[in-house]
C-alpha positions as CSV (number, residue, x, y, z in Angstrom):
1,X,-84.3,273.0,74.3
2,X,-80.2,272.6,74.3
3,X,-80.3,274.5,71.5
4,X,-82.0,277.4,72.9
5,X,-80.2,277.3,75.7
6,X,-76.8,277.6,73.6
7,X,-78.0,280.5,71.6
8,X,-79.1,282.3,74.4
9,X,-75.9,282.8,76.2
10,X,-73.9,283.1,73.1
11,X,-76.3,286.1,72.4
12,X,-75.6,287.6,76.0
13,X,-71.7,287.1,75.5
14,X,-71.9,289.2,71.8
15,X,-74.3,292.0,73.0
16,X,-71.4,294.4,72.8
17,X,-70.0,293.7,69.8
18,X,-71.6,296.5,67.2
19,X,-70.4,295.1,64.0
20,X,-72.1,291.7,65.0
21,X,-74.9,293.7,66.0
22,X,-75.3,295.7,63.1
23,X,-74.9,292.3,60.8
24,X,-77.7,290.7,62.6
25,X,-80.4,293.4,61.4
26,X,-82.2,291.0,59.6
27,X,-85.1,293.0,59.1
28,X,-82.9,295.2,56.6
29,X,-85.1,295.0,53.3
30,X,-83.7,293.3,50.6
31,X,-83.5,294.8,47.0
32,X,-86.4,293.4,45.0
33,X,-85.5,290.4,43.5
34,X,-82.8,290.1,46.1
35,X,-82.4,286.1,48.0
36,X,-81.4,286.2,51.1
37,X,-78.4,284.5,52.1
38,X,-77.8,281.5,53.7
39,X,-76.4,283.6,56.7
40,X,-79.4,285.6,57.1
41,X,-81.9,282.8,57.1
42,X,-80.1,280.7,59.6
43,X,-80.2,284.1,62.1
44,X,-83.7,284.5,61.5
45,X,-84.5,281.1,63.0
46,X,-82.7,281.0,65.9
47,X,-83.8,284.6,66.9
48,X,-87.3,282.8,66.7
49,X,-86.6,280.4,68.9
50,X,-85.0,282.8,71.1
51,X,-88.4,284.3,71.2
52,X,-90.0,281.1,71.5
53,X,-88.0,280.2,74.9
54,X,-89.4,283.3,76.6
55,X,-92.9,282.9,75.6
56,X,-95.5,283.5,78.2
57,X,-98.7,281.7,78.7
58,X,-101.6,283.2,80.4
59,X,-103.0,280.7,83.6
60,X,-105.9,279.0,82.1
61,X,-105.0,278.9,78.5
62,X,-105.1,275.8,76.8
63,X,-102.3,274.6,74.7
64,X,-100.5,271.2,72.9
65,X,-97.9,269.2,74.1
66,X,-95.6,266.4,73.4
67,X,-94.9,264.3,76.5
68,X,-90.9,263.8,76.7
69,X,-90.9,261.2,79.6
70,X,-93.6,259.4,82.2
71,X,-92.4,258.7,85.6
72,X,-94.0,257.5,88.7
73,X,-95.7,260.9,90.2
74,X,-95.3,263.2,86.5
75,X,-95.6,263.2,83.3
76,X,-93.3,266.2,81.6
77,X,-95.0,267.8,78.5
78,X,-93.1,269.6,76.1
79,X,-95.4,273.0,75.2
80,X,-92.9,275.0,73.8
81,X,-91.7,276.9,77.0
82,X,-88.0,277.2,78.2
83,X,-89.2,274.4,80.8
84,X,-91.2,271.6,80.4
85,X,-94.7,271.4,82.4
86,X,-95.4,268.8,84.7
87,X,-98.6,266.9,85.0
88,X,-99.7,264.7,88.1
89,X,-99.9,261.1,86.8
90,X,-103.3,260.1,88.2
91,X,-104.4,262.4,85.2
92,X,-103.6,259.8,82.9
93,X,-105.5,256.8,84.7
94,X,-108.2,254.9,83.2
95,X,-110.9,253.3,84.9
96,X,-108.7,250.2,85.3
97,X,-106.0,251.8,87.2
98,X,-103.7,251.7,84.3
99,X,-101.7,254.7,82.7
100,X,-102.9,255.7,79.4
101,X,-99.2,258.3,78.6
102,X,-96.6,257.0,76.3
103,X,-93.5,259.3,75.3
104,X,-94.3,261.3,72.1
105,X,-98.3,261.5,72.4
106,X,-99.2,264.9,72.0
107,X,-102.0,265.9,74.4
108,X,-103.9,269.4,75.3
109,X,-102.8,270.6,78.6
110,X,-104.4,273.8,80.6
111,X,-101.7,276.2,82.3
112,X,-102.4,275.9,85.9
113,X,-99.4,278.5,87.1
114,X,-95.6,278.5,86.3
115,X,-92.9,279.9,88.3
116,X,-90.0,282.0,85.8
117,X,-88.2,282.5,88.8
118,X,-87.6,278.7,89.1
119,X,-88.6,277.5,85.7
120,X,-91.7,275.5,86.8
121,X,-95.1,275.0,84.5
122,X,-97.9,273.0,86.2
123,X,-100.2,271.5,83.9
124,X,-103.5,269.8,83.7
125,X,-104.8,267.3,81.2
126,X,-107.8,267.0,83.1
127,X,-108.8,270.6,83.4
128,X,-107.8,271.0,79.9
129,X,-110.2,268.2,78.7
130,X,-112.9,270.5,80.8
131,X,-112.3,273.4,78.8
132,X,-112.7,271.8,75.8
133,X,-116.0,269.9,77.0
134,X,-117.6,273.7,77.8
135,X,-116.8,274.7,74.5
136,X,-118.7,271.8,73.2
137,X,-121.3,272.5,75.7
138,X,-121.5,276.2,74.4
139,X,-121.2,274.9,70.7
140,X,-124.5,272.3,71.5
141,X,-126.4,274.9,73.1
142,X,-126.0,277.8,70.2
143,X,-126.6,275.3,67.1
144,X,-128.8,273.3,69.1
145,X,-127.2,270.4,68.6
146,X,-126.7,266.8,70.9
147,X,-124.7,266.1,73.4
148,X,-123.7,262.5,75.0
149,X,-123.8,261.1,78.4
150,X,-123.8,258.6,80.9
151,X,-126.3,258.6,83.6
152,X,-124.2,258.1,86.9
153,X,-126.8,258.5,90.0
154,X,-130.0,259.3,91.0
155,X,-130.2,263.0,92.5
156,X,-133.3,264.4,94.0
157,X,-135.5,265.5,91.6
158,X,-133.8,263.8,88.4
159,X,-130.5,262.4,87.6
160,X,-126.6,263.2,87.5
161,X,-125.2,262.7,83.8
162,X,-121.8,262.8,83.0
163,X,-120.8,264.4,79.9
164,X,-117.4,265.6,80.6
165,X,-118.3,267.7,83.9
166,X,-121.6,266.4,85.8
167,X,-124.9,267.8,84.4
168,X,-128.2,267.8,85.9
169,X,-131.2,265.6,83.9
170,X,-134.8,266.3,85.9
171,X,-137.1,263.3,86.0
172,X,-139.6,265.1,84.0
173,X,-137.2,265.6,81.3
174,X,-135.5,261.6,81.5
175,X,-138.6,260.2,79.3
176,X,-142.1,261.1,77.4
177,X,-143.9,259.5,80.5
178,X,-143.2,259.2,83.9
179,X,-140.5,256.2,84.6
180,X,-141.6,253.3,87.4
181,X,-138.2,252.2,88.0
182,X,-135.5,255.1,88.2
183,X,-132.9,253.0,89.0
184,X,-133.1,251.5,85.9
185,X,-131.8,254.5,84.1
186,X,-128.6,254.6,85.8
187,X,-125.4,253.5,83.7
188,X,-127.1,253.8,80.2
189,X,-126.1,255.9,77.6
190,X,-128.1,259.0,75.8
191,X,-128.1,261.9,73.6
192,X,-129.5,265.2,75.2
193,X,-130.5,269.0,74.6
194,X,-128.9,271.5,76.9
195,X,-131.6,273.4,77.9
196,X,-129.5,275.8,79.9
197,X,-126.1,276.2,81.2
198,X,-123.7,278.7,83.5
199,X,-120.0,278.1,83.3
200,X,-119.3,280.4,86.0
201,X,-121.6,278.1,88.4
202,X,-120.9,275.0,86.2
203,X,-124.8,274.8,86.2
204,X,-125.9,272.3,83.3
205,X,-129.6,271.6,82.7
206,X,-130.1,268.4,80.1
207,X,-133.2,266.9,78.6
208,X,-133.9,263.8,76.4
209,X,-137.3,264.7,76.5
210,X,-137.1,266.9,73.7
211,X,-135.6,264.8,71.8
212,X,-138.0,261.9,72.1
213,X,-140.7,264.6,71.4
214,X,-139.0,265.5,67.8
215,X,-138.4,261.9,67.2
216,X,-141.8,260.7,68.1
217,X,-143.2,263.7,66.0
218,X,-141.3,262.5,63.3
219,X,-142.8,258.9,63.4
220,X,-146.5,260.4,64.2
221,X,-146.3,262.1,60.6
222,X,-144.7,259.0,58.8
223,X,-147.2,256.9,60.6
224,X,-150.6,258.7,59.9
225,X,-149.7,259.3,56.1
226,X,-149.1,255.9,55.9
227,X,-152.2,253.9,57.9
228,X,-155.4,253.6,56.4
229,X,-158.6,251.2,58.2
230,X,-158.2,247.6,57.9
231,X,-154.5,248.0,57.5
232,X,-152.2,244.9,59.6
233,X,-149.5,247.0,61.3
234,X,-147.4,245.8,64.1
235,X,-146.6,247.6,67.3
236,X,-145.6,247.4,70.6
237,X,-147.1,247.1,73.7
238,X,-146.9,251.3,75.4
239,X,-149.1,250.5,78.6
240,X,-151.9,248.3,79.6
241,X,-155.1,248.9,81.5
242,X,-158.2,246.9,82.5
243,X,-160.2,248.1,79.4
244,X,-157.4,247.5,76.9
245,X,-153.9,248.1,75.7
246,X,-152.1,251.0,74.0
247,X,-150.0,250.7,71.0
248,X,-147.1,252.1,69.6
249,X,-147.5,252.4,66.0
250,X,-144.3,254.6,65.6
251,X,-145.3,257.6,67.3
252,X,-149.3,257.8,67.0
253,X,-150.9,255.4,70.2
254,X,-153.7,253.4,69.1
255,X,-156.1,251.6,71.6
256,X,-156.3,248.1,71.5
257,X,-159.5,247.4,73.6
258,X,-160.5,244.1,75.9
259,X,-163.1,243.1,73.8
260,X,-161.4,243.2,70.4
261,X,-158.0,241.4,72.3
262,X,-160.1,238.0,72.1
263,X,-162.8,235.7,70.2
264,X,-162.9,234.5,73.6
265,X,-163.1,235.6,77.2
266,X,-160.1,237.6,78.2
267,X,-160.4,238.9,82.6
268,X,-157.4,241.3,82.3
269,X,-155.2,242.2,79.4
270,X,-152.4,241.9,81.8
271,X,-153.1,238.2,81.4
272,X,-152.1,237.9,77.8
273,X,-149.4,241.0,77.3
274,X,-146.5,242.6,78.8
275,X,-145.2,246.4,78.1
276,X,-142.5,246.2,75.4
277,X,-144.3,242.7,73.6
278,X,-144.2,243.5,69.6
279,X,-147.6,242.3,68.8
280,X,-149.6,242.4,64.9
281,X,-152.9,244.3,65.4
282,X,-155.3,245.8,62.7
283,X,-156.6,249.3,62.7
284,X,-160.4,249.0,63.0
285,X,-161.1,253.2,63.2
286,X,-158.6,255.6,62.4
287,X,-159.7,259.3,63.1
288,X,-157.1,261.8,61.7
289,X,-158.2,265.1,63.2
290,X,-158.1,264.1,67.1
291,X,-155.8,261.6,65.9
292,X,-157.6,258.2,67.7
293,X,-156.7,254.6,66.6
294,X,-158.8,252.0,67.9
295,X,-157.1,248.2,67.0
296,X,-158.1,244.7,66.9
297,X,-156.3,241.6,67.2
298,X,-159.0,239.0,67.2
299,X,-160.2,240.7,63.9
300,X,-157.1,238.8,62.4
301,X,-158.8,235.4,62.8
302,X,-162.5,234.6,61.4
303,X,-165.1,234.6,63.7
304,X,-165.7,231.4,65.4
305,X,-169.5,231.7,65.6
306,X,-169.7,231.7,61.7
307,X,-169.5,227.5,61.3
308,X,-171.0,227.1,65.3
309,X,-174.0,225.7,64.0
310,X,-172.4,223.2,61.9
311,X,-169.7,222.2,64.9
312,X,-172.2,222.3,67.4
313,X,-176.1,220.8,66.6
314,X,-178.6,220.2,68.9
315,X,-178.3,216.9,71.1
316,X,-174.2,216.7,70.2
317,X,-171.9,216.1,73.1
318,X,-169.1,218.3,73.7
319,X,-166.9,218.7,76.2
320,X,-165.4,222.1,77.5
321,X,-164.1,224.1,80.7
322,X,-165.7,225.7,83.0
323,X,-164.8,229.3,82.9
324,X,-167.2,231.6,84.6
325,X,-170.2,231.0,87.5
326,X,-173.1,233.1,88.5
327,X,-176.1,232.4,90.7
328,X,-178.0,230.9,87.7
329,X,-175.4,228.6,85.9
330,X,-171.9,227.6,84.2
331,X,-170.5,229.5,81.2
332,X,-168.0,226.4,79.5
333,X,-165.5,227.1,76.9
334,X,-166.0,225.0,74.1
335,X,-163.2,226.6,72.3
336,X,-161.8,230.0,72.1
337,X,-164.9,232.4,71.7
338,X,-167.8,230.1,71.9
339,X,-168.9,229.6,75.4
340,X,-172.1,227.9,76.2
341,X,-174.7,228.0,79.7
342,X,-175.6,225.4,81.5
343,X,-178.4,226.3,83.6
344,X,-178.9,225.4,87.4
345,X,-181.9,223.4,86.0
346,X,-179.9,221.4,84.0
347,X,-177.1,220.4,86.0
348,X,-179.0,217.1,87.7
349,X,-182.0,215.1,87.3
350,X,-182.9,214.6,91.0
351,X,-180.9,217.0,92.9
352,X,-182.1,220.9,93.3
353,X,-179.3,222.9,92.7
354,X,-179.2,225.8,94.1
355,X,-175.6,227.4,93.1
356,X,-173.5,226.1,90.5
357,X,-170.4,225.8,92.3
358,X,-172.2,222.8,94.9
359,X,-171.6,220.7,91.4
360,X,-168.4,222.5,89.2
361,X,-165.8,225.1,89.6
362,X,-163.8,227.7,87.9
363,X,-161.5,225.2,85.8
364,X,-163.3,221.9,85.5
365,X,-163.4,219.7,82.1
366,X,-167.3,218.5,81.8
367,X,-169.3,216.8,79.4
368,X,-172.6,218.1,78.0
369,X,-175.2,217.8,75.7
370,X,-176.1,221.2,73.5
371,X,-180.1,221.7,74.0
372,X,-180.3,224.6,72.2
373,X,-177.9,227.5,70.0
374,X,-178.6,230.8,68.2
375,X,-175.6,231.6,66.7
376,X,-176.8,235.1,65.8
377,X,-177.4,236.1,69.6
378,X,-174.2,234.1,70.1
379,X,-175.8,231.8,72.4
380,X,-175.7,227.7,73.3
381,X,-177.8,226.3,75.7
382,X,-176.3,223.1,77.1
383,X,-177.1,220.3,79.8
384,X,-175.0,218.3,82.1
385,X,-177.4,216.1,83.0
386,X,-178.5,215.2,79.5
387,X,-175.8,213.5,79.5
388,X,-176.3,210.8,81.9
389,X,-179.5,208.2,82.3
390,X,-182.2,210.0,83.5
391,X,-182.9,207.7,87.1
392,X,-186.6,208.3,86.7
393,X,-187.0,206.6,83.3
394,X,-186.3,203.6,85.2
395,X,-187.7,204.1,89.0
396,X,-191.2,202.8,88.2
397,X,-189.5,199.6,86.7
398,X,-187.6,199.1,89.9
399,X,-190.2,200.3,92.6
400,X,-193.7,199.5,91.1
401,X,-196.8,200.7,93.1
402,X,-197.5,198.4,96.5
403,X,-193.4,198.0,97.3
404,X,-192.0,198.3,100.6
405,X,-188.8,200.3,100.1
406,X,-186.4,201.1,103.3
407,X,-184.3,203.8,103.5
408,X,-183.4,206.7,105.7
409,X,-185.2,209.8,107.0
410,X,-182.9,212.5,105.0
411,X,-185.0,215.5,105.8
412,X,-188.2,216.2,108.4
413,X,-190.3,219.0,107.2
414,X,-193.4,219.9,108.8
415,X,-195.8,218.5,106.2
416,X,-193.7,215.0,105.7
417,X,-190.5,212.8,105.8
418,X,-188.1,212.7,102.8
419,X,-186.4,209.3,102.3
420,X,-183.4,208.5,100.5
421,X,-184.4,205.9,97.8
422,X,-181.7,206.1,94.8
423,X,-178.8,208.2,94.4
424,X,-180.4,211.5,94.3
425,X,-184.1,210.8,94.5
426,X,-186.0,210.9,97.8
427,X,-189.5,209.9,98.6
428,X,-191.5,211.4,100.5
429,X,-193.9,210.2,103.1
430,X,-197.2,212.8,103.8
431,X,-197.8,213.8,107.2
432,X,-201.2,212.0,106.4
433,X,-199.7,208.9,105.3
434,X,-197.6,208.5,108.9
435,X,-200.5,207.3,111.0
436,X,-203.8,205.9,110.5
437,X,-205.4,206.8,113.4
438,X,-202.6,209.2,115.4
439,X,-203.3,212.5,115.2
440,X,-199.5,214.1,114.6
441,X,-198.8,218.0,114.8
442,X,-195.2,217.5,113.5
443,X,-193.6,214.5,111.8
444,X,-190.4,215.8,114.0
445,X,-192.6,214.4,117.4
446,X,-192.5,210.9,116.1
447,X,-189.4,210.3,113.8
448,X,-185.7,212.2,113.4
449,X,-183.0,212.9,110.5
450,X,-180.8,209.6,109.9
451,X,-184.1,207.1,111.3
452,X,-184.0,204.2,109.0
453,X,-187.8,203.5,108.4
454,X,-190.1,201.3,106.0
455,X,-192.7,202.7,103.2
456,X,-194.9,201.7,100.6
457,X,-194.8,203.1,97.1
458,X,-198.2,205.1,96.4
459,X,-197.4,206.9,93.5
460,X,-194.5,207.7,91.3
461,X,-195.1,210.9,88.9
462,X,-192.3,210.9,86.6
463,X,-193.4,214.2,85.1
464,X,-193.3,215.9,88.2
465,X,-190.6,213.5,89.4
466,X,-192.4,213.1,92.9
467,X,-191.8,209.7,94.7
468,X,-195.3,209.5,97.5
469,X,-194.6,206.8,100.1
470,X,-196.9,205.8,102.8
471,X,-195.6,204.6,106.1
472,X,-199.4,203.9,107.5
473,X,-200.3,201.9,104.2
474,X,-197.7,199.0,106.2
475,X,-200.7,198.1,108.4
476,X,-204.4,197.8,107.1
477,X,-206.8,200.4,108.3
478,X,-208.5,199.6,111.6
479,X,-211.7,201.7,110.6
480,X,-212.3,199.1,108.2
481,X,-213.0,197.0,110.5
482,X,-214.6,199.2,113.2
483,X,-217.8,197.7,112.5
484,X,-217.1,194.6,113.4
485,X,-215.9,195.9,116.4
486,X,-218.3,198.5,117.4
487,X,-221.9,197.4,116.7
488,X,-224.8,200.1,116.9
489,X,-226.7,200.0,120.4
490,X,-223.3,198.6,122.1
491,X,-222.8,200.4,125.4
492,X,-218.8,201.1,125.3
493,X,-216.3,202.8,128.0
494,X,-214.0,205.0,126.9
495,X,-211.2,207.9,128.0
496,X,-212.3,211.9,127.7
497,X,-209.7,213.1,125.3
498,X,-211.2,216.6,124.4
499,X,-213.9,218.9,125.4
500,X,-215.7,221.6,123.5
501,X,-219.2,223.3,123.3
502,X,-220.6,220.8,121.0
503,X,-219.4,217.6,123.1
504,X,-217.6,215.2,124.2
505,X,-214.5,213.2,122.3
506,X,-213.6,210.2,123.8
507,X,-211.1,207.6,122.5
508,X,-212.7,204.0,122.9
509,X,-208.8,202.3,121.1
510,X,-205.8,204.1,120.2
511,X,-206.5,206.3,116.9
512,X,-210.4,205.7,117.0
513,X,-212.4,208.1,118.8
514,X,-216.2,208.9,119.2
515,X,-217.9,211.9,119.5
516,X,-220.8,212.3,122.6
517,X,-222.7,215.7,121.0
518,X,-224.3,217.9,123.4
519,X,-227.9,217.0,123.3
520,X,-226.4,213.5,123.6
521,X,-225.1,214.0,127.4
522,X,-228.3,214.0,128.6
523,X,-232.2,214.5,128.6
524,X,-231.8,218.1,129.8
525,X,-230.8,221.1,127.6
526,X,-227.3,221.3,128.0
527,X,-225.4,224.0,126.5
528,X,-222.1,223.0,127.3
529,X,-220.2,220.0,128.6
530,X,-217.0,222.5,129.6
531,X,-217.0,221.8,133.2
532,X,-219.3,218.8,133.2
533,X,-215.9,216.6,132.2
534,X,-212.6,216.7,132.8
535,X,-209.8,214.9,130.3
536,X,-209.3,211.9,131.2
537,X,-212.6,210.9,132.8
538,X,-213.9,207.9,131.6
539,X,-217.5,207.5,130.7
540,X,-219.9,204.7,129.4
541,X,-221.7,205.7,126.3
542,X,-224.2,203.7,123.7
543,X,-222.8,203.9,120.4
544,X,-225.3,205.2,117.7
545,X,-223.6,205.5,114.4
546,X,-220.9,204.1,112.1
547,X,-219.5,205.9,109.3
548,X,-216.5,204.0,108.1
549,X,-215.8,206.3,105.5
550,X,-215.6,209.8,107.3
551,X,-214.4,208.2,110.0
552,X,-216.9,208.8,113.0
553,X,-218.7,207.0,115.5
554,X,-221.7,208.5,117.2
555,X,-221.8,208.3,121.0
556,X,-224.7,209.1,123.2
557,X,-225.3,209.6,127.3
558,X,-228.4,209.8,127.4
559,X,-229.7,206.7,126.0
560,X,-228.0,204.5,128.1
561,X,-231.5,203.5,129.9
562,X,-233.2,202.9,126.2
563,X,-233.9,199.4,125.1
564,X,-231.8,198.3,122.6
565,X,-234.3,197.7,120.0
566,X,-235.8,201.6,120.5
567,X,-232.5,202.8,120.1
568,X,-231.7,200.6,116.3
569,X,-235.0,202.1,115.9
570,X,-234.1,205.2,116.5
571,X,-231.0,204.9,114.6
572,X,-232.5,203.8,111.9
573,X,-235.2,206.5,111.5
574,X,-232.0,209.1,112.0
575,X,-230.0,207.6,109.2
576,X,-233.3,207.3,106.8
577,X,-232.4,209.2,103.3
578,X,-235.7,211.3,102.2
579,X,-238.3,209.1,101.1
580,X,-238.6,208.8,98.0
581,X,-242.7,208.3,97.7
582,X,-246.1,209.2,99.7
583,X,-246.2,205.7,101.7
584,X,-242.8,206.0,102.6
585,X,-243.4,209.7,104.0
586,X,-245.9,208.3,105.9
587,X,-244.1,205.7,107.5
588,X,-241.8,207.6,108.8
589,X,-244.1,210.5,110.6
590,X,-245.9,206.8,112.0
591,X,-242.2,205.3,113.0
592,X,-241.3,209.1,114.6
593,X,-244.4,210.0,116.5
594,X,-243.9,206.5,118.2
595,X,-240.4,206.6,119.0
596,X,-241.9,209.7,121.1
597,X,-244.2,209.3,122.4
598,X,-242.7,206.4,124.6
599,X,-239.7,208.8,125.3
600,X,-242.6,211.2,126.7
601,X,-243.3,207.9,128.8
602,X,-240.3,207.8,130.0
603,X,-239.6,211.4,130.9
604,X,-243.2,211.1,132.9
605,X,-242.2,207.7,135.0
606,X,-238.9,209.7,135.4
């Protein structure tokens, strides 16, 4: 610049002089072949950078410059003018604070304004560097080309990039599917499209949509011409589901579903994958027109019911884990894809279960016996209880027929009392079997839950696995002996215990009762005794029948006055079986028409 300086006002002082004037024409042609001198040459130069020092620069114009010193509010740049241009020094701070300018860098500035009057440029690196990003912005856009940038915030409705100046990215344009977590876009790095832009406005609409698109359309192709069915390919996990999982075989989805995930049982694919998990699946379907992929994984292992016969035979013990309930048994994993049932039914020898989970749960290691397995239907049939003694191969050893056993009343039902005997098996004692002679409307009015009571075994069915006890059967039966203690003729007293139309009960000793019938009450027609009697009452009677085994005793009124002999005669022609020949007939009309007519004597005298 000293140099320019010097020239110019040795120019100004020399204006007048012609003859330097006319020497200085330097755009005088030369003859051809003619060199110029050395004269002429050095004129021509400085008149250049005379010209030089008065260039103009229009506001906004970008240009070079050489920075000539840095201090601590400006940097001077050097652009060629008769001044140098000044640039505020926060221009050339980085993110750390620090100034990025050394003395001799050459760096494009923008003309902000200048002042000829007082020889003052103002510059801008920063404005500059914006001029240069809309031309690369413009440059993208009309070759459609890429861009780079650097998500800086979440805006409503997308994102704010920065690629120089601050472009807008909408969220439907960020990804090829809606993103769950926008926040995790912010600070990364990507190349977009301009999809539209307006300097004037500094609008800028990105997408990296587009590009995914091309790039997945890219991989789609590659991929389908390259597949076939039964292929291994690997992929990576694109979203899951509770049918299944999608794939991403390098553009083309395929659908991995539930059922071919595992030999075994599998509740949610969420269980066993994550989205972005590389997994090795193999293409079971492949349709090229609608473009569908369907996958398997567990196809990649052989199928574990091919050798389950071998593994598993009837009557072997296995052990496994509970996996699944329902109201009618256990599904237990033996191993990965071979589950087996155990059936309500088969859970315990004594107890009746009604639900599975009153014996196992969801998680529980148990040991069974297999009963039964069809590996073509893919089925095992298997026992818990098989696998312990069965208690009633042994009961009848330990309580034979005749033993008194003693336990407690467990349960009270209305036809019996169910004892506990062994661990899990209960007896049970008949409402017949409480009471010889009681008669009991409910085993509930005598005995209650937790009671501890004595029984004899009557009968043990193992089949049926019913254990009959008999609480009565303690004590013999007192009509076995009601003959000794009732004879016929006996005149007895007794209590009324019931009334009906066809006589009398009355009890003559707790549990033994006789029946007075209606023509027994007295020698006049009666048809009823209601009203005759009251419960309670107690009356003499004559007994005049036995029957041990239908347990009755026949009770009459009316014969009180009768000799005893007449009335063993009469009970004796009553209790006569058909006869069984002519005489015999004949002794009994002769025996009858007695016994009557001295009861016609008697009615008479009466």
């Amino acid at each position: 610049m000293e140099n320019t300086q010097s020239f110019d006002s040795e120019h100004t002082e020399n204006t007048d002089d012609s003859e330097n004037t006319e020497n200085m024409n330097i755009g005088d042609e030369l003859m051809p072949g003619e060199q110029p001198s050395a004269e002429a040459e050095t004129m021509e130069n400085l008149m250049e950078m005379y010209e030089e020092s008065f260039k103009r620069f229009a506001e906004g114009e970008v240009v070079n410059g050489r920075i000539i010193s840095v201090d601590k509010d400006h940097v001077l740049v050097d652009i060629g003018y008769k001044s140098e241009g000044q640039i505020r020094i926060h221009e050339f701070r980085d993110e750390s604070g620090e100034i990025r300018a050394e003395v001799g860098d050459t760096v494009e500035v923008m003309v902000e304004w200048w002042d000829d009057e007082n020889e003052v440029v103002v510059l801008s690196k920063e404005k500059a560097e914006k001029v240069k990003v809309w031309e690369e912005i413009k440059e993208t856009y009309d070759n459609d080309g890429t861009i780079s940038g650097t998500i800086t915030s979440r805006v409503k409705g997308g994102f704010s990039v920065d690629i120089g100046v601050q472009a807008f990215l909408p969220g439907s344009q960020a990804d090829l599917r809606p993103i769950r977590n926008l926040d995790e876009m912010v600070g990364q790095t990507f190349d977009f499209k301009v999809l539209k832009y307006n300097r004037k406005r500094s609008n800028i609409v990105l997408s990296r949509r587009v590009i995914l698109e091309a790039e997945r359309e890219a991989k789609r192709s590659a991929t389908l011409a390259s597949i076939h069915e039964g292929k291994v390919v690997d992929g990576v996990v694109k979203n899951i589901t509770e049918y299944g999982v999608f794939v991403d075989l390098g553009g083309v989805d395929g659908l991995l579903h539930i059922t071919d995930i595992s030999w075994g049982r599998v509740k949610h694919p969420s269980d066993l994958f994550a989205i972005g998990d590389e997994i090795q699946v193999k293409i079971l379907n492949l349709d090229l027109e609608k473009e569908r992929v369907s996958l398997g994984m567990k196809q990649l292992t052989p199928d574990p019911w091919t050798t389950a016969a071998e593994k598993y035979p009837v009557s072997a013990r296995v052990t496994g884990r509970v996996v699944s309930l329902t109201d009618y048994g256990a599904f237990v994993e033996l191993e990965e894809g071979i589950e087996g049932l155990i059936h309500v039914s088969e859970m315990s020898w004594t107890r009746k279960i009604r639900h599975p989970s009153k014996v196992v749960a969801v998680g529980d290691e148990v040991e069974a016996v297999v009963l039964d397995i069809k590996p073509d239907a893919r089925r095992i049939s298997l026992g818990m209880k098989q696998a312990k003694p069965n208690p009633w191969d042994v009961i009848s050893e330990k309580y034979p027929v005749g033993t008194t056993i003693e336990g407690r009343i467990k349960n009270i039902t209305d036809f019996g009392l169910f004892i506990g005997i062994d661990e899990g098996i209960d007896g049970l004692v008949h409402i017949s079997d409480l009471s010889w002679t009681k008669r009991i409307k409910h085993p509930g009015d005598l005995y209650k839950k937790g009671d501890l009571v004595q029984a004899v075994v009557l009968d043990i069915d193992k089949k049926s696995e019913r254990f009959s006890l008999g609480i009565k059967q303690l004590q013999s039966d007192p009509w076995e002996t009601v003959n000794e203690r009732y004879e016929v003729g006996k005149e007895i007293t007794g209590t009324v215990t019931n009334l009906t139309d066809f006589g009398v009960f009355v009890e003559l000793e707790e549990g033994i009762e006789g029946l007075v019938h209606v023509s027994e009450i007295s020698k006049e027609k009666i048809k009823t005794p209601v009203g005759m009697f009251n419960v309670g009452d107690l009356i003499t009677a004559r007994v005049m029948n036995i029957n041990s085994d239908e347990r009755r005793i026949g009770l009459s009124i009316k014969r009180l006055d009768m000799p005893d002999d007449q009335a063993l005669l009469s009970e004796y022609v009553s209790s006569m079986r058909a006869p069984t020949s002519a005489f015999g007939e004949i002794l009994r009309e002769n025996l009858q028409e007695k016994l009557n007519s001295q009861a016609h004597g008697e009615d008479e005298e009466a």
